[in-house]
C-alpha positions in Angstrom: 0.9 55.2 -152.7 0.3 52.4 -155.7 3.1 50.3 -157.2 3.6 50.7 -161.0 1.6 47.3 -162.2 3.7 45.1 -164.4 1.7 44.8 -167.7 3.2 41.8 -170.6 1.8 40.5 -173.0 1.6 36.8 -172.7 0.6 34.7 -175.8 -1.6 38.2 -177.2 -3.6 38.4 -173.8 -3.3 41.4 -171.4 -1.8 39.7 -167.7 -1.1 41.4 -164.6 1.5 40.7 -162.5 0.9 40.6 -158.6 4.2 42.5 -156.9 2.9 41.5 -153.4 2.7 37.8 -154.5 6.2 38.4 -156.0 7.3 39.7 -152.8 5.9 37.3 -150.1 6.6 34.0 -151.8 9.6 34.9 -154.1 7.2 34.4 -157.7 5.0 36.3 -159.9 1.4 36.3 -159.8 -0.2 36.2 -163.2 -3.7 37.2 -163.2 -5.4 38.1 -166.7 -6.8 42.0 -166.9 -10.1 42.1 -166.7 -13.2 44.7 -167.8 -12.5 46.7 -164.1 -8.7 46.8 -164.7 -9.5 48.7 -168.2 -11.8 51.0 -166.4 -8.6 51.5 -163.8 -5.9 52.0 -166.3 -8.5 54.4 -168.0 -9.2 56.5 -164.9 -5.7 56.4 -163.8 -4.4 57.9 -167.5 -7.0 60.8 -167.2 -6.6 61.5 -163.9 -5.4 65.4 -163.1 -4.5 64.8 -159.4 -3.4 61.9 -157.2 -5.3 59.9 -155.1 -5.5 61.7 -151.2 -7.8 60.2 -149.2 -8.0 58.3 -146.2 -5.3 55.4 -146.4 -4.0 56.8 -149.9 -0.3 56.8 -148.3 -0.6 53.1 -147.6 1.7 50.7 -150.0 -0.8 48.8 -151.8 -1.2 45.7 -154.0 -2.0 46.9 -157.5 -4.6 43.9 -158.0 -6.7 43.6 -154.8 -6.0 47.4 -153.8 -5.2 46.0 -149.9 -2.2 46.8 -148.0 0.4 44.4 -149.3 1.1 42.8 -146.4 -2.4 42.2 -146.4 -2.7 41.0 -150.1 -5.7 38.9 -150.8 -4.7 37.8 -154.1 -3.1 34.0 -153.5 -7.1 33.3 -152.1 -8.7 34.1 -155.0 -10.7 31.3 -156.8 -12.6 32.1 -160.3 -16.1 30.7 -160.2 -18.8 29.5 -162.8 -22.7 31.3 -163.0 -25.0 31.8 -165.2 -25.9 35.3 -164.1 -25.1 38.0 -166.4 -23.6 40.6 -164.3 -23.1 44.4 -165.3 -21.6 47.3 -163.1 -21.9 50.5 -164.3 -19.7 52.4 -161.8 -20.0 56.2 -161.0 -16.4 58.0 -161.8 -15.5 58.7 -158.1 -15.9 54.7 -157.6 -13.3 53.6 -160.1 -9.8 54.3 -158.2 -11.4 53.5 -154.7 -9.4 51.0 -152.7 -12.6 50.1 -150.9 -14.7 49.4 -154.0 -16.4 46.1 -153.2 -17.5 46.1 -157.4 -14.1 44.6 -158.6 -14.7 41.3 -156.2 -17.7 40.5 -158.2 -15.4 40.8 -161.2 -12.4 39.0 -159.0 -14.9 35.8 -158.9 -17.1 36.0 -162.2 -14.3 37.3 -164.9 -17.0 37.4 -167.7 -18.5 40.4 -165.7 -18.9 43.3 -167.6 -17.3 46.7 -165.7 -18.3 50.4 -167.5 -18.1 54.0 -166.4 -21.6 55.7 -166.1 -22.1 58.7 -168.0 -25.4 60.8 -167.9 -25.4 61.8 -171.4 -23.3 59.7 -173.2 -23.0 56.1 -172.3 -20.6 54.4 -174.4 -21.2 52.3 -177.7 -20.1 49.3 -175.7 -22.1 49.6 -173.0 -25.0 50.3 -175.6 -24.7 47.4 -177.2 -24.7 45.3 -174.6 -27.9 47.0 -173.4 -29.6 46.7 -177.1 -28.6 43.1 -177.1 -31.7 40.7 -178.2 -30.2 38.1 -176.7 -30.1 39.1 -173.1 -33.2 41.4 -171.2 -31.6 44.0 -168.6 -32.8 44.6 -165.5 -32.0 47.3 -163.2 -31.0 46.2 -159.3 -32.1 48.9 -157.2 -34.3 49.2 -154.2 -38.1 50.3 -154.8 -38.6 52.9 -152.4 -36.9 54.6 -155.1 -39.0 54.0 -158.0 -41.2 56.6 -159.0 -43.1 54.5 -161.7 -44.1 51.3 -160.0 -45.1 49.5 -163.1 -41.7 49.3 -164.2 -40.9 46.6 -161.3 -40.4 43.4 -161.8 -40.7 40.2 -159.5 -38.1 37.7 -159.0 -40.0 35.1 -159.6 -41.0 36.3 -163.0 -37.2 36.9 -163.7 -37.3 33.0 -162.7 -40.4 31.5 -165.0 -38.5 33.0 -168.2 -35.2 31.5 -166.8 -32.8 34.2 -164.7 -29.8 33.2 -167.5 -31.2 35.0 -169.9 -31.0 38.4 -168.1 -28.6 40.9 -167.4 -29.0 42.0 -163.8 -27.4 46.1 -163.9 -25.4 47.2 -160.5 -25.4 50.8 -159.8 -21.8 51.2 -158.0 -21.3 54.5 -156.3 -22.2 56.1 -152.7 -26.1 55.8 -151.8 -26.1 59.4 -153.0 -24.2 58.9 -156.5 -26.1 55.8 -157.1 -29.6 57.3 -156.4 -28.5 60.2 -159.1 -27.5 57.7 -161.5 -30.8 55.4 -161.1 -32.7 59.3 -161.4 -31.1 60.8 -164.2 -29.6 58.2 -166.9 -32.3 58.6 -169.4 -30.9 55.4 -171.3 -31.8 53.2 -168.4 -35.5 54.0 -167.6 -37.0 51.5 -170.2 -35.4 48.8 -168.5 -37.4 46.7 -165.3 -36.4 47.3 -161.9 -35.8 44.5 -159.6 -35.9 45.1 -155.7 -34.3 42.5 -153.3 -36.3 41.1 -150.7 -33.8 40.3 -148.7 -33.7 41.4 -145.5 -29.4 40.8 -145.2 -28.0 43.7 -143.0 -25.2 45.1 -144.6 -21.8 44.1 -143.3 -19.6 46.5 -145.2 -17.5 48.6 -142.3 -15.7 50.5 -144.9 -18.4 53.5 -145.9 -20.9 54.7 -143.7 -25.0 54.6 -144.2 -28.1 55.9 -142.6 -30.0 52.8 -143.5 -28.0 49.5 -142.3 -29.9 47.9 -145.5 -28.4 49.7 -148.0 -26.2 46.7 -149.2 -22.3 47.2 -151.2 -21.9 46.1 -154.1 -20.5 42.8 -153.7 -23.3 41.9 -151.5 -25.7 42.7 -154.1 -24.3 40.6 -156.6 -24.3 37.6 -153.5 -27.9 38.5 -152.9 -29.0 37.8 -156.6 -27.0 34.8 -156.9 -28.9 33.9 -153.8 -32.0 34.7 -155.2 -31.9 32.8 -158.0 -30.3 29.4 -156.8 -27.0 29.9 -156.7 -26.3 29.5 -152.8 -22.9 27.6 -153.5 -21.3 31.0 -155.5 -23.2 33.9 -153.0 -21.8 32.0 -149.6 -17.7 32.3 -151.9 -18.7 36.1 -152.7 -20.1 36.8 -149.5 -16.8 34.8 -148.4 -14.3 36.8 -150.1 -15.7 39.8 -149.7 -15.4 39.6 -145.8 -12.4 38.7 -146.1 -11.7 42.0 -148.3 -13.3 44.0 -146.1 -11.5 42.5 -142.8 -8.2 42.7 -144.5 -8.9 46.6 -145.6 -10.1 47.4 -142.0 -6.4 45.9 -140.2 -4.6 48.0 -143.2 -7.0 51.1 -141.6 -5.6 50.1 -138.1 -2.0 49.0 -138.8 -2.6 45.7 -138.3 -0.6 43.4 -140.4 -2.3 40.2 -139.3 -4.2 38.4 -142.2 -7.7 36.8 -141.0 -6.9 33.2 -141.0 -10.2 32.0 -140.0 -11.8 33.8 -143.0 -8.6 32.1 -145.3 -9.4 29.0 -144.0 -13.5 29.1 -145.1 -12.2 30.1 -148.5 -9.7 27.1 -148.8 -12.0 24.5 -147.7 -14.7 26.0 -150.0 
């Protein structure tokens, strides 16, 4: 089961406070709310049953969703980019302990987090698409794309200068992701960039037929890769194996941290 999250308002900004930080080393842990927390607290208001899956009787911390012995949150360092990062996440993704989408988020706080809808996308997620500013383009693998003009190269993305993008992360199952990519008529004006990379997926958490398919978070590593930023993917890539070797020990009942992983992070 979750923890009732401590929300105050500290000098007119939203904060969260960390209970497992509280508990292991006798203080709070402030951390400011960010877009994903919204999405949380909005999912969690309209939800009409609890949470029953695998591991849902485990205690958890309310910030990194791990087993609160196995809290991640004192590790967490917030980064610099210049990518422009948007997750539009699928409605079964939201309350997901083992979403990899809110590390991105965890890292980059100027990531913007929005529910998907088919029909209706949301006037804030519409503006941000309609944006002069910023072009978006879609992150999704082209054995997918039924209209092959619509790709784009990376190294175009790169002449015109990758900060002035807005690269868009489907996060959902393969399935729910391939729907959303399919049927959200809003999106298909938008380019479609398809990684070459050739990164085998590490995430232990879900299961895929095709060990390619990449999570979330190593998306988001793989297009910071792509476009220079090899300092910020090797911390992403970083705290996400720590996140997803911390969520496999809560699986097992192990309550042993991974301090080689803690140590790479620290020294990072």
């Amino acid at each position: 089961m979750f923890k009732v999250v401590s929300v105050k308002s500290y000098n007119k900004i939203k904060i969260f406070i960390c209970n497992s930080f509280k508990n292991q080393f006798g203080k709070q842990f402030v951390i400011k709310i960010n877009d994903y927390f919204h999405l949380y607290k909005e999912a969690k208001l309209n939800s009409t049953k609890p949470f029953k899956a695998r591991g849902s009787k485990i205690t958890r911390c309310h910030r990194c969703f791990l087993k609160d012995s196995l809290c991640i949150c004192e590790y967490r360092k917030t980064l610099e980019t210049n990518a422009n990062f948007l997750i539009l996440m699928h409605s079964n993704e939201i309350l997901k302990p083992s979403n990899t989408g809110k590390l991105i988020v965890d890292l980059f706080p100027k990531t913007k987090c929005f529910k998907w809808d088919r029909k209706k996308p949301g006037t804030e997620l519409l503006n941000e698409l309609n944006n002069d500013k910023i072009r978006p383009v879609i992150i999704f693998p082209n054995q997918y794309l039924s209209e092959p003009n619509r790709e784009i190269d990376s190294s175009e993305i790169q002449s015109l200068n990758y900060e002035k993008f807005l690269f868009i992360i489907l996060d959902g199952s393969w399935y729910e992701a391939r729907k959303m990519f399919r049927s959200s008529e809003y999106l298909k004006k938008f380019p479609v960039l398809s990684l070459n990379s050739i990164h085998i997926s590490e995430y232990r958490l879900r299961s895929s037929d095709n060990k390619t398919h990449l999570s979330t978070a190593e998306v988001a590593a793989n297009i910071l890769k792509e476009f220079g930023e090899g300092s910020n993917a090797k911390k992403l890539f970083q705290w996400f194996e720590l996140f997803n070797s911390h969520y496999m020990n809560g699986k097992k009942n192990i309550d042993t941290k991974n301090d080689h992983l803690i140590s790479k992070i620290l020294t990072n």
